[in-house]
C-alpha positions as CSV (number, residue, x, y, z in Angstrom):
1,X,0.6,8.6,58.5
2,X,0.1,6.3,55.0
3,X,-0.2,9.2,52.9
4,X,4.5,9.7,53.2
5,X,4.4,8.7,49.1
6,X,2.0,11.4,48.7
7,X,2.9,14.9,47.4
8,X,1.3,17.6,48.8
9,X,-2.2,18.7,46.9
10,X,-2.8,21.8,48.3
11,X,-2.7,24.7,46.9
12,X,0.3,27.3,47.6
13,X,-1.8,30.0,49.3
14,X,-2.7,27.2,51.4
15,X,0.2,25.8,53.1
16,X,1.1,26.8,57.0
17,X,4.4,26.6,57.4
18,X,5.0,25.0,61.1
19,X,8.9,25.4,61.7
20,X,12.6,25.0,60.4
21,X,15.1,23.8,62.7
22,X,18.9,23.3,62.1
23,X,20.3,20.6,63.9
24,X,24.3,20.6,64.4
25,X,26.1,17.1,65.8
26,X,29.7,16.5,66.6
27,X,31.3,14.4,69.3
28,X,33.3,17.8,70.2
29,X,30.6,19.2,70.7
30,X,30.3,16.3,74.0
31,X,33.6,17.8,75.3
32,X,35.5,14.8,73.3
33,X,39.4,16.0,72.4
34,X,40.2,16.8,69.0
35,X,42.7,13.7,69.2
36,X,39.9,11.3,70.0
37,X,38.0,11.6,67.2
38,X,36.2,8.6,66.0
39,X,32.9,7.0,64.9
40,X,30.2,8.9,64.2
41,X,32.0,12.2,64.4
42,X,29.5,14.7,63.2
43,X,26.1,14.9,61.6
44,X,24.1,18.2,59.8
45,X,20.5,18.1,59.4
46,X,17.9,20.3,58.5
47,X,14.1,20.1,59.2
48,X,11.1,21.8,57.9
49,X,7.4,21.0,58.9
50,X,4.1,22.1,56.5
51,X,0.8,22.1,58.5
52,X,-1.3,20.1,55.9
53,X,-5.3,20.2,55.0
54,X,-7.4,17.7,57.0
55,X,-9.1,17.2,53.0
56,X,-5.6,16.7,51.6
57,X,-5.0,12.7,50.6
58,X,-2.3,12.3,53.3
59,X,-4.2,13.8,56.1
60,X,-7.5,11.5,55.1
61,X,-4.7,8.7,54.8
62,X,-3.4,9.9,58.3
63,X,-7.1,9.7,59.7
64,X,-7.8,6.0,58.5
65,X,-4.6,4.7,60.1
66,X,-5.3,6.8,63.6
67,X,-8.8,4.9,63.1
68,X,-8.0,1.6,62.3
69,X,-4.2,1.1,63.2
70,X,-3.1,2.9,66.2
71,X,-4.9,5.4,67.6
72,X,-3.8,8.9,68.2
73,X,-5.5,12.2,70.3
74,X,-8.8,13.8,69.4
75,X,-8.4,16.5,67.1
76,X,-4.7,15.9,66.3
77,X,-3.3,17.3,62.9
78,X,-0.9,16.3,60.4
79,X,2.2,17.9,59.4
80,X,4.6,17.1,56.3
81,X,8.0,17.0,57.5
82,X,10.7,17.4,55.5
83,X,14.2,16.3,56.5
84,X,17.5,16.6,54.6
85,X,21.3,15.3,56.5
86,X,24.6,14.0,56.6
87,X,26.3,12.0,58.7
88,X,30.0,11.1,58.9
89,X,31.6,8.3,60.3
90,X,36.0,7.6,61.1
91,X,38.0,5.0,62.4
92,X,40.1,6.3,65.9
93,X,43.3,7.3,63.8
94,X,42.8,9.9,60.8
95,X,46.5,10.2,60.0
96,X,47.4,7.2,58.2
97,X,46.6,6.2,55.0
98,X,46.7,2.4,55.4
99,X,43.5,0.2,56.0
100,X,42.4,-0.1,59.3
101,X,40.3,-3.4,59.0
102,X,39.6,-3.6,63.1
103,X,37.7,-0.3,63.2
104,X,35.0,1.4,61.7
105,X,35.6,2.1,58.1
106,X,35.2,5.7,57.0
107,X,31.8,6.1,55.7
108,X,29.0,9.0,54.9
109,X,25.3,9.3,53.8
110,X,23.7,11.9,52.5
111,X,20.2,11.6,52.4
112,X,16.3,13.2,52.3
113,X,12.9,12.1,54.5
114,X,9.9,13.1,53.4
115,X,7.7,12.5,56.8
116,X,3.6,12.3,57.7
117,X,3.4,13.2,61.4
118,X,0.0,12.9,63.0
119,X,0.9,15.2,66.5
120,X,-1.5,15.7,69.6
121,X,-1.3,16.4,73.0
122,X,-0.6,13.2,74.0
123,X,0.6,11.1,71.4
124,X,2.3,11.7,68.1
125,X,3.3,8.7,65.3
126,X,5.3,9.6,62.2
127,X,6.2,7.9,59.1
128,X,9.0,8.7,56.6
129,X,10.8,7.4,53.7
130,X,14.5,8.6,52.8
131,X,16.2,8.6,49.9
132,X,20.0,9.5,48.9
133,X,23.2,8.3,48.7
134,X,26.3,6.2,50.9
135,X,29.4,6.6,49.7
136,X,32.1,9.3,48.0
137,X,28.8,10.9,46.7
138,X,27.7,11.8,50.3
139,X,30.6,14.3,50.2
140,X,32.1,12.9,53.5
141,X,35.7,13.7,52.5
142,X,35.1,17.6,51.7
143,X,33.0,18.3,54.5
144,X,35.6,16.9,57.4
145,X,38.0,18.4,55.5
146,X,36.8,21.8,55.1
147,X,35.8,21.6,58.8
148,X,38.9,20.4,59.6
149,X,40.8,23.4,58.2
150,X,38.5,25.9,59.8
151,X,39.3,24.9,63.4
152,X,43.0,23.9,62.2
153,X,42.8,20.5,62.9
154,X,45.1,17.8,60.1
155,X,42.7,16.9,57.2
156,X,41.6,13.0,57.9
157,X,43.7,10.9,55.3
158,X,41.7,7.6,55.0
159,X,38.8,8.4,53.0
160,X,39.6,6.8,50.1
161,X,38.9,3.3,51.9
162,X,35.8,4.3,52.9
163,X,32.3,2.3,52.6
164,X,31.8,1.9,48.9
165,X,28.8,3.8,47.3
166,X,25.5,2.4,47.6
167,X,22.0,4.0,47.9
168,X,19.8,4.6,50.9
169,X,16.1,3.7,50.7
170,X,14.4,3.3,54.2
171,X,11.4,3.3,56.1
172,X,10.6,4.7,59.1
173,X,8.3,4.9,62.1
174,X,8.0,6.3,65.1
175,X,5.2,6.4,68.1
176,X,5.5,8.6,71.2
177,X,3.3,8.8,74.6
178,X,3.3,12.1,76.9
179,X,2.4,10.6,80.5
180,X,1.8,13.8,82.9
181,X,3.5,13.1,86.2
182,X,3.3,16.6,88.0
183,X,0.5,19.4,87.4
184,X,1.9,19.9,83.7
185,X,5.3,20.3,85.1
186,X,6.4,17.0,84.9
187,X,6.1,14.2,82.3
188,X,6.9,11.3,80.6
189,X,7.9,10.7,77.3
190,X,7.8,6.7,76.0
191,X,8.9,6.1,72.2
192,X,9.2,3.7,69.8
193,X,10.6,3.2,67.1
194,X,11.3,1.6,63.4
195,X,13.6,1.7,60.4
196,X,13.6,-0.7,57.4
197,X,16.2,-0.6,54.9
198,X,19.5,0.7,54.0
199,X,21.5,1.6,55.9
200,X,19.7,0.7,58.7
201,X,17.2,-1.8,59.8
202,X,16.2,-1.7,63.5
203,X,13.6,-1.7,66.0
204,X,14.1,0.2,69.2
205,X,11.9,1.4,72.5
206,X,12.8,4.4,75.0
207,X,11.7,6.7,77.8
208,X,12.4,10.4,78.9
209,X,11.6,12.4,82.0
210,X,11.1,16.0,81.0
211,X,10.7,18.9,83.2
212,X,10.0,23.0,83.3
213,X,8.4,24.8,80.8
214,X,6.8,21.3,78.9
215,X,6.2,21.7,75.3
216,X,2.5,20.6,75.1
217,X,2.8,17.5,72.9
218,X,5.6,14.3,73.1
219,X,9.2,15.2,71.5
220,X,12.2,13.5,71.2
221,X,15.5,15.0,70.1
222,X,16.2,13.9,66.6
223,X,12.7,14.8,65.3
224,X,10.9,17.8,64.3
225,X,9.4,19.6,67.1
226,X,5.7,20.1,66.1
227,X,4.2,21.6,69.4
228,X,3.5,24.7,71.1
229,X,6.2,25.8,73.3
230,X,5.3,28.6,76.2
231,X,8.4,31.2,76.8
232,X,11.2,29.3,79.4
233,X,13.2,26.2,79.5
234,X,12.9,22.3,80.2
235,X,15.5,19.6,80.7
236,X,15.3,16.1,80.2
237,X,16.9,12.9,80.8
238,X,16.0,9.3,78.8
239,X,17.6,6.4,77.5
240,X,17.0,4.1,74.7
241,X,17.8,0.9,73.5
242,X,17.7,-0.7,70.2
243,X,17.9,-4.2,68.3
244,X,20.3,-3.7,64.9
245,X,19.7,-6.4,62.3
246,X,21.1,-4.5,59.8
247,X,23.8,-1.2,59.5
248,X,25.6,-0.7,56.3
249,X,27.6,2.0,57.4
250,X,29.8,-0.6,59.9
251,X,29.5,-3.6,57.9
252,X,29.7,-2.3,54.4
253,X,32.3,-3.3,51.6
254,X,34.8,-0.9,51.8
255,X,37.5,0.8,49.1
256,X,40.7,-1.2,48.9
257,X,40.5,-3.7,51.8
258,X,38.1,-6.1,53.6
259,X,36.6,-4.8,57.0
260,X,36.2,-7.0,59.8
261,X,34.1,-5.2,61.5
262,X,30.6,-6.3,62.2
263,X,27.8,-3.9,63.8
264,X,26.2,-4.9,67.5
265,X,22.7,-6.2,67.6
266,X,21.8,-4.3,70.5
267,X,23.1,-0.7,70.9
268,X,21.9,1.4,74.0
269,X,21.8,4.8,74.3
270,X,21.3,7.3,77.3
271,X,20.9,11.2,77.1
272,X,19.6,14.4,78.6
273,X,19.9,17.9,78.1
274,X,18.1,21.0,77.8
275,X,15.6,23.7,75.5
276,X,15.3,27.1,76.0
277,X,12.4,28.8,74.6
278,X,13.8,33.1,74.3
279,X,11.1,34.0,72.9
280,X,8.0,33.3,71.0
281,X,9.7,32.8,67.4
282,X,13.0,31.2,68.7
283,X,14.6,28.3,70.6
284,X,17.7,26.3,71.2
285,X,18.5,22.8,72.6
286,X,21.3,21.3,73.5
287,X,21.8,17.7,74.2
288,X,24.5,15.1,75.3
289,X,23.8,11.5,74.5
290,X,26.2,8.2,75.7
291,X,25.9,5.7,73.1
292,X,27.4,2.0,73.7
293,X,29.8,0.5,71.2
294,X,28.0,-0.5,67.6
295,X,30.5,-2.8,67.0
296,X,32.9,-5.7,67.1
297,X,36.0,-6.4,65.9
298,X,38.5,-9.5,66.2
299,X,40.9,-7.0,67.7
300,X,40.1,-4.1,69.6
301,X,41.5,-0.9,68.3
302,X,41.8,0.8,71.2
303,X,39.8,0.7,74.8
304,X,36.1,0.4,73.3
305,X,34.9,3.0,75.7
306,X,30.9,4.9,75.1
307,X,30.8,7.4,72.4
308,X,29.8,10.9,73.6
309,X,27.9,13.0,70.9
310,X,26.9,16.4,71.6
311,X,23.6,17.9,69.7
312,X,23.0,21.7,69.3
313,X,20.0,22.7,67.6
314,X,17.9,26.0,66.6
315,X,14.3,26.5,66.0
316,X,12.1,29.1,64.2
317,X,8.3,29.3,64.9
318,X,6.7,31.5,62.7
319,X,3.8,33.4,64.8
């Protein structure tokens, strides 16, 4: 897990490559109306894992922290994890031009994570660093807009007052537990979590019940699936919550006006959905999370009801 800094050492011929995923996020996606549009409205990520040498410097790196930090499972192996996304964020009314200081600004990021995952049976820790960019860089405005015109919806109008440029540089980490409830049926998944930096700095904790056709290693949607999965499908159910001391993308300086807007310090989360495993090579997930207001405002902009965020994503495991 210390070795994230590192570049890989070994040779080409060497490398294994573990998986690619594409991971798809959009609040219609959740069943949301076109017309209620808001907050985070849509995220593209995607994700590809690198099996690497147990004599590589990260792997040895990995070891020594699995020794002398936190301990992990017997035989586990590291993976680099590469991760590259944006996310898009809107206040509730996209066709006005005129600052809307009570709701969250406009505002994308655009970023890379370079991760060290030690995975195992039973427990799997990761640590990342990202890189990249907050602001009109991020391409937020030609991305909704593009998408916009393909399923002939207007084009937003407020992105030039969105969250002024800025650069993302953040830690992470994050610890799971698989707990076997039912004959390798059923199990539980507990998770924790870190980030440190820009835009976000937080600490969280979380559980999931899966059950079906288990992966054979801890998972959580979000992060690069790294186990074996036999032929069928699971579902799950979890929730999360989360302490926020710090989330540029709410309480950013923005374009042309002041924001009063400041983020939550506790944000919780709940989800569930499903992965279907078609065949050895190939599977698919879909998720719907609830996520509690991340903010305040002197004013309310509108009923402050959950945000519904739907997640589709599609794996390739090379055989």
């Amino acid at each position: 897990v210390g070795g994230v800094l590192c570049l890989p050492l070994a040779q080409a011929d060497d490398i294994r490559l573990l998986g690619i995923e594409v991971q798809l996020d959009n609040d219609q996606f959740a069943f949301t109306p076109g017309s209620q549009e808001r907050w985070y409205t849509s995220g593209v990520f995607a994700r590809w894992a690198f099996e690497a040498d147990p004599t590589d410097l990260d792997a040895r790196l990995s070891a020594a922290w699995c020794a002398n930090v936190l301990s992990c499972d017997a035989g586990a192996r590291t993976a680099r994890v590469w991760n590259i996304g944006q996310a898009m964020y809107t206040p509730a009314y996209l066709s006005t031009t005129s600052p809307q200081p009570y709701d969250w600004p406009y505002a994308a990021s655009l970023s890379a994570t370079l991760s060290s995952v030690v995975h195992g049976e039973r427990v799997r820790q990761s640590l990342g660093l990202s890189l990249g960019v907050i602001g009109p860089a991020a391409l937020g405005e030609p991305v909704q807009n593009m998408v916009h015109q393909i399923i002939n919806n207007p084009p937003p109008l407020g992105w030039g007052l969105q969250v002024r440029a800025q650069p993302v540089v953040e830690f992470n980490w994050s610890g799971m537990l698989a707990t076997p409830i039912s004959a390798g049926r059923v199990d539980l998944v507990s998770r924790a979590l870190v980030q440190l930096g820009n835009p976000v700095t937080q600490a969280g904790v979380g559980a999931m019940v899966r059950a079906g056709a288990l992966p054979q290693g801890p998972e959580w949607p979000g992060e690069m699936a790294l186990s074996r999965r036999p032929l069928g499908l699971h579902a799950y159910a979890g929730a999360q919550v989360s302490g926020v001391a710090r989330n540029s993308l709410i309480d950013g300086r923005t374009y042309g006006y002041d924001s009063l807007v400041q983020h939550r310090s506790w944000v919780a989360e709940a989800i569930g959905g499903a992965s279907w495993a078609f065949s050895k090579a190939w599977s698919v997930d879909y998720s719907l999370s609830v996520r509690t207001v991340e903010f305040t405002a002197p004013l309310e902009p509108r009923a402050l009801n959950p945000q519904r965020i739907g997640m589709i994503l599609l794996r390739w495991t090379p055989q």
